[in-house]
N, C-alpha and C positions, 0 to 999 in steps of 0.2 A: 300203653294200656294200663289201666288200674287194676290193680292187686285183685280186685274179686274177680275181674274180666277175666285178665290171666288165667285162674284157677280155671273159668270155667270153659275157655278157649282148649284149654288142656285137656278138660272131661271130654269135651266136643271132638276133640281129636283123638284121644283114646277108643271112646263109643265108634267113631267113622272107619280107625282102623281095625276094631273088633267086629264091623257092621252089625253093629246094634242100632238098626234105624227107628225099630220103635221107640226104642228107649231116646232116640234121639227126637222123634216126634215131640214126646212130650215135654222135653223139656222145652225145645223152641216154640210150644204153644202157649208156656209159663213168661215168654222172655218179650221185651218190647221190642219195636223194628228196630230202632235207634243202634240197639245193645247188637240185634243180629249182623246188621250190616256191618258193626264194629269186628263182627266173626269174622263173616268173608272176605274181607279185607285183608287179613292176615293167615286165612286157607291158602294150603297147596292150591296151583291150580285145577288140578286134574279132578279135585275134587269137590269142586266148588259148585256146579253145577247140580253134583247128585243132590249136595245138602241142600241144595234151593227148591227141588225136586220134593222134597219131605215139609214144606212150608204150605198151609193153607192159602187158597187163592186170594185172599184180602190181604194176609199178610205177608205171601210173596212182593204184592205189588207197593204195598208201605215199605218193607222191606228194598224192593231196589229202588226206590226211590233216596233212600239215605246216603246209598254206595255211595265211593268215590267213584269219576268216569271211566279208569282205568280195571274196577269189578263189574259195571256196567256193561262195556264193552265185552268182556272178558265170557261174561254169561249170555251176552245176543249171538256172539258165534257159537256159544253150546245149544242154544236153545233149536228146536223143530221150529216151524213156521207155529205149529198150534201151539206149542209155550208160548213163544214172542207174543202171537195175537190175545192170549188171554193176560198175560203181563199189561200189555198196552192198553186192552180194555179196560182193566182196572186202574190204571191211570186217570190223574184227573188232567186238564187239558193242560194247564200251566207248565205239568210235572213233564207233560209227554212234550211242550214244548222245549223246558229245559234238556231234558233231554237230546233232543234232536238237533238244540244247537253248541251241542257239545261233544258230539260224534260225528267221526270221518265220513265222507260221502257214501259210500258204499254200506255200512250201514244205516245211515240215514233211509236209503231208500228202501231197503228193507223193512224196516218200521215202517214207513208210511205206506208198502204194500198190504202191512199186515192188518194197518188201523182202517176200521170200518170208515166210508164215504162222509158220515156226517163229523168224525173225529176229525179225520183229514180236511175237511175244512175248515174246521174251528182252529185247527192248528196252522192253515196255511193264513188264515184272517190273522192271527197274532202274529206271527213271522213276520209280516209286513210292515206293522209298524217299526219306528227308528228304534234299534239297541238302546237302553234308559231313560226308555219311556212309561210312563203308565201302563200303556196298552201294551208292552211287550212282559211287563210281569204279571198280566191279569187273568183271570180264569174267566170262564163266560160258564161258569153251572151254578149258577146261585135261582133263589125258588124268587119267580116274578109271582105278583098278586094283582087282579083287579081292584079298582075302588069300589065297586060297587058290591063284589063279594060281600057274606058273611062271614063271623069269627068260624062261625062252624066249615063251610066253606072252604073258609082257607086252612084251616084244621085238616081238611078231608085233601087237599090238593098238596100238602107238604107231606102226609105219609105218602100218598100217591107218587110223588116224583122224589123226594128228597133223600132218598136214597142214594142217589146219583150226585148229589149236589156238596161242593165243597162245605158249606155252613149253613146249616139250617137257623143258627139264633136271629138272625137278621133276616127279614124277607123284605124285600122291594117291591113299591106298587105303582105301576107304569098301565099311562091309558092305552088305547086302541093301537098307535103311533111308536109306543116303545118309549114315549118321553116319560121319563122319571119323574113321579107327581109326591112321594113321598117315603116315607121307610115304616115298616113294624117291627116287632121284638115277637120271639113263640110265648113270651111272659107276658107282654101284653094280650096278644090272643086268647092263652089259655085261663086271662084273670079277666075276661069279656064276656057280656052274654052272647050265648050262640045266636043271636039275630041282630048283634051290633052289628053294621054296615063299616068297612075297613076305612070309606074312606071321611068317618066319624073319630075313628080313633088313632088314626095313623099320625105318625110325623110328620110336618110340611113342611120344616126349616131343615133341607136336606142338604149338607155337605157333602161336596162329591168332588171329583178328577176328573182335568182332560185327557182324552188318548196319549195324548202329547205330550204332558204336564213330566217335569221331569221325575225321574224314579227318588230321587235323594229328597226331595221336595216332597213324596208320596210318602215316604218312609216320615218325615219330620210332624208329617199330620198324624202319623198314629200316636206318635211318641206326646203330642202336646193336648189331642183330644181322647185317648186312651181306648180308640177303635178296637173294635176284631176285625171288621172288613170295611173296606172304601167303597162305594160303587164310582164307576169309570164311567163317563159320559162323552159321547162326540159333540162336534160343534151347533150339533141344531138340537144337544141336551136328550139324548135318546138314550135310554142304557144298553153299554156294550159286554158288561161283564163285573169283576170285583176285584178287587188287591187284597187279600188275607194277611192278616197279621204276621204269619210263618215267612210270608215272602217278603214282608216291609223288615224283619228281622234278617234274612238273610243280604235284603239291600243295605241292611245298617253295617253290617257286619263287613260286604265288599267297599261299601265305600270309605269306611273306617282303615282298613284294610292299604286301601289306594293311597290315602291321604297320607299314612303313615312311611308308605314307601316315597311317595314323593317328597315328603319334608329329609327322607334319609338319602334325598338324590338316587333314589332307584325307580329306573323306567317301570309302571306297573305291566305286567304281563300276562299274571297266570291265578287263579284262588287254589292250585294245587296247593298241599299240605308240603311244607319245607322238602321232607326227605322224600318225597316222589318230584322236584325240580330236578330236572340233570345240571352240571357242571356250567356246558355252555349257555345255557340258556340263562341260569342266574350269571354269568360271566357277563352277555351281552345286554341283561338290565341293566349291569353296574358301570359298566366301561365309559360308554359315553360321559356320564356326568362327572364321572372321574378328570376325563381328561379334559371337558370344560373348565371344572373348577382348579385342576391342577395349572389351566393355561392364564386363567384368570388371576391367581395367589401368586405369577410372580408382579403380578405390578407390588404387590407389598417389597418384595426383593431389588425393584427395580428405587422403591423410596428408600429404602435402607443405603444403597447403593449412592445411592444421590449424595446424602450422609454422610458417608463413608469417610472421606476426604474430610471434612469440616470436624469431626469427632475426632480422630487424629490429630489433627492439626492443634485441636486444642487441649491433649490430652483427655479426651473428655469420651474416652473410647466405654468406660465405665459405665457408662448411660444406656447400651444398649442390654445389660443384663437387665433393666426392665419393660423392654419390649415383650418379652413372652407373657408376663406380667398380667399387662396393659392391652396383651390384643387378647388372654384370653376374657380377663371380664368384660369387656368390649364385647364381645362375640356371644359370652353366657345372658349379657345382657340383652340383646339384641333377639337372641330365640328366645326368652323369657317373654318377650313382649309378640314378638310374631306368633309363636303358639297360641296365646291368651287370645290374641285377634284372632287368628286364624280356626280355632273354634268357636268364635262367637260369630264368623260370618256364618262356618257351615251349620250353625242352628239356627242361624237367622234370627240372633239377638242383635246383631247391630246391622246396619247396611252405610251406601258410601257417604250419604247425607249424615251421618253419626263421626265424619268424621274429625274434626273439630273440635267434639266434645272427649274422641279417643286422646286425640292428639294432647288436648288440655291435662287430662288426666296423667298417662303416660309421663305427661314432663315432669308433673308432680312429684308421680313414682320415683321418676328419675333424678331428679333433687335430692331427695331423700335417701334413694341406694346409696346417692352417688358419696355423700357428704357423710352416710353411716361408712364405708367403705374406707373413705378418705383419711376420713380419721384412723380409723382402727391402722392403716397403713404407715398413716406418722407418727402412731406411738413403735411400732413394727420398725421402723428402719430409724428412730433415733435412741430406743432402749436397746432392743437387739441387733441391728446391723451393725450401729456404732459402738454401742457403751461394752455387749457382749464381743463380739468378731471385732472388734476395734475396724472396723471399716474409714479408714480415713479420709475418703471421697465421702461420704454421707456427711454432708452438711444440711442445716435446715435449708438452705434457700434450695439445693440437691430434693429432700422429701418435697418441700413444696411444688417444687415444677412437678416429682411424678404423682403427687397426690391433687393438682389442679387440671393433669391429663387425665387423669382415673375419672374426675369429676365430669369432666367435658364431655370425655369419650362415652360416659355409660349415659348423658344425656343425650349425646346424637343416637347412637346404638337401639335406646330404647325407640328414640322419635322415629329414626329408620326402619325397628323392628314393627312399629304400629301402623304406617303409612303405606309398606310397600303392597303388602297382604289387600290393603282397601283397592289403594289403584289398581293391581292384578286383576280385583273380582271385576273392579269397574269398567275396565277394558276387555273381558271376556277369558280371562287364563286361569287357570286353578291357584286360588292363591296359598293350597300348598304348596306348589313350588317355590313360593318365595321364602319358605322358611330356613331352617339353621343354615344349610351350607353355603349359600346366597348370601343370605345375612351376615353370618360370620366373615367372609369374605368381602364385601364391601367393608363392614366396621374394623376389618384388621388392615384395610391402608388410609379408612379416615384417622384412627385413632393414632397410625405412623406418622400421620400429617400434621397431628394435634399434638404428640409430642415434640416432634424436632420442630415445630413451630414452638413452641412455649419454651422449649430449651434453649433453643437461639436469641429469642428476645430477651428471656430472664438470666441466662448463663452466660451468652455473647458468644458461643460457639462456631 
């Protein structure tokens, strides 16, 4: 927590143990949800409850909706049946959705006893669509308008309902049938004359989502046409609901999230906060890919090995102190370039038709690292290995082989880091996965390949 929070976690906890609840009243009426839920988070239990108890009905339910699940949970077993039901009434339907699919069964059902008949169906319509879909992060309270309304009209029809409703700035104008025919602004409205006809002034060129459509794909349309809400359409174009900017922000953030642990070869599992993971559970994201890549990294042992014998033989055992060298820029090289893909698929700057022109590029790059690199390395091992450490194995024809693998290696590395990423996306697999430790691991037994190949032809090893 931050230094001001602290302090005032501290006041919170002094006043609770002195049961000073008015005085506690008003300050939690001074404080945003955001800050409070960052309170109860870090309350006793025992006492969590009461403070929830002294929260105004709007800003209880703002308030648990911040929690993590483990505060969540924690206040539905305090709560009577009549808290719970006023908590969830004030939920919007997303919220109560999220909710519910992040809670053990038994309270599951308890909520959905407590949520009124028309809640509970809005909640079980969302449920049903697929996990990272449109339609599973959408709300269905947004203010529909007729075309045929007035500005006044629909003026009179958003105080009337839109209280209830996640965003009032966008209102949607759908005919008889529920088909989406276009969008308005309350700025538009309220800079109209009261007897404009809406569907005079509305928007027609309406951008919108399938049920279906994926959620990362939902989240990238806010980010590049600068929405506050999406409207969500089914297949015969009918509006079903909305995706809010809070939720396209919370999709950016998991999938950010995902992505990251997959390039770190960790199975994704949980959005829990670090230090509420248990032991095992971070133990059995990491293990498996562990011991893929550890079964994988001996075939580089298995080339060394090969070697072995022929290095030897020729006294030429010296060559392998630049193997750590050569496989790490190989490897630094290789994520250098899968990252840079690998984010430009997931923004949908490039796709697999692009790629050709990655590849082209890429080699470029790689020319150029490769030969800035190279150089710097044979002034490196004929000023200092030799002239300083008197290294007497450092001959030039010696820098040349490692500084013409240096070369080789970081041009396949990059070519491999740019290519594997496309073909993944192209075949249907996250092409995070193909990032560093993939990568690194392929380019540390091409690169072994590429030196004891150039050492043997140019050294006679």
């Amino acid at each position: 927590m931050e230094r001001n929070t602290v302090s005032l976690f501290e006041t919170i906890q002094t006043l609770l143990d002195n049961k000073r609840y008015s005085t506690l009243r008003d300050i939690l009426n001074t404080m945003n949800p955001v800050d409070i839920a960052a309170v109860f988070e870090d309350l006793q239990s025992e006492k969590t409850a009461l403070l929830f108890r002294l929260l105004p009905k709007e800003t209880a339910a703002d308030t648990f909706v911040e929690m993590d699940e483990d505060t969540q949970e924690l206040l539905i077993h305090g709560f009577s049946d009549t808290e719970l039901k006023e908590v969830i009434d004030e939920l919007y339907v997303d919220d109560a959705v999220d909710l519910i699919e992040e809670m053990p069964a038994n309270v599951v059902k308890r909520i959905l006893r407590q949520a009124d008949p028309q809640t509970r169906k809005e909640i079980n319509e969302i449920l049903k669509y697929p996990e990272d879909s449109a339609g599973s992060i959408m709300t269905t309270e947004c203010v529909i308008l007729r075309p045929k309304m007035t500005a006044e009209e629909a003026i009179k029809r958003i105080r009337r309902t839109g209280i209830d409703k996640e965003t009032i700035y966008t209102c949607y104008v759908s005919d008889s049938s529920s088909t989406l025919i276009g969008i308005i602004t309350i700025k538009t409205l309220l800079l109209s004359e009261d007897d404009e006809v809406i569907e005079n002034i509305m928007e027609t060129n309406v951008i919108s989502v399938n049920t279906l459509d994926d959620q990362e794909m939902v989240a990238q349309m806010f980010n590049k046409y600068n929405f506050l809400a999406l409207p969500v359409v089914d297949k015969e174009n009918r509006l079903v609901g909305i995706v809010t900017v809070d939720d396209a922000i919370d999709v950016m953030e998991e999938e950010a999230t995902e992505d990251i642990q997959k390039m770190a070869a960790i199975t994704p599992t949980t959005d829990k906060p670090y230090d509420r993971i248990g032991v095992f559970e971070t133990y059995f994201s990491r293990i498996p890919w562990l011991l893929i890549l550890m079964v994988s990294a001996t075939f580089t042992g298995m080339i060394i090995t090969g070697y072995e014998d022929a290095l030897a033989a020729s006294s030429a055992v010296f060559l392998t102190a630049f193997i750590p060298m050569l496989m790490d820029t190989g490897g630094n090289s290789g994520s250098q370039a899968s990252v840079t893909v690998i984010r430009a698929l997931s923004l949908g700057e490039i796709e697999f038709k692009d790629i050709f022109k990655v590849i082209f590029k890429e080699c470029r790059v790689a020319l150029l690292c490769g030969v800035s690199l190279a150089a710097v390395n044979f002034a490196k091992l004929m000023l200092f290995d030799r002239l300083v450490l008197h290294n007497e194995h450092i001959t030039v024809l010696v820098a040349f082989v490692v500084c013409l693998t240096m070369v080789v290696t970081i041009f396949i590395a990059k070519l491999v880091g740019c290519t594997l990423p496309m073909i993944a996306k192209k075949i249907g697999f996250d092409p995070a996965v193909m990032a560093s430790p993939f990568i690194t691991t392929i380019v540390d037994a091409i690169s072994l390949v590429v030196y004891f190949g150039i050492a043997t032809a140019l050294l006679h090893i």
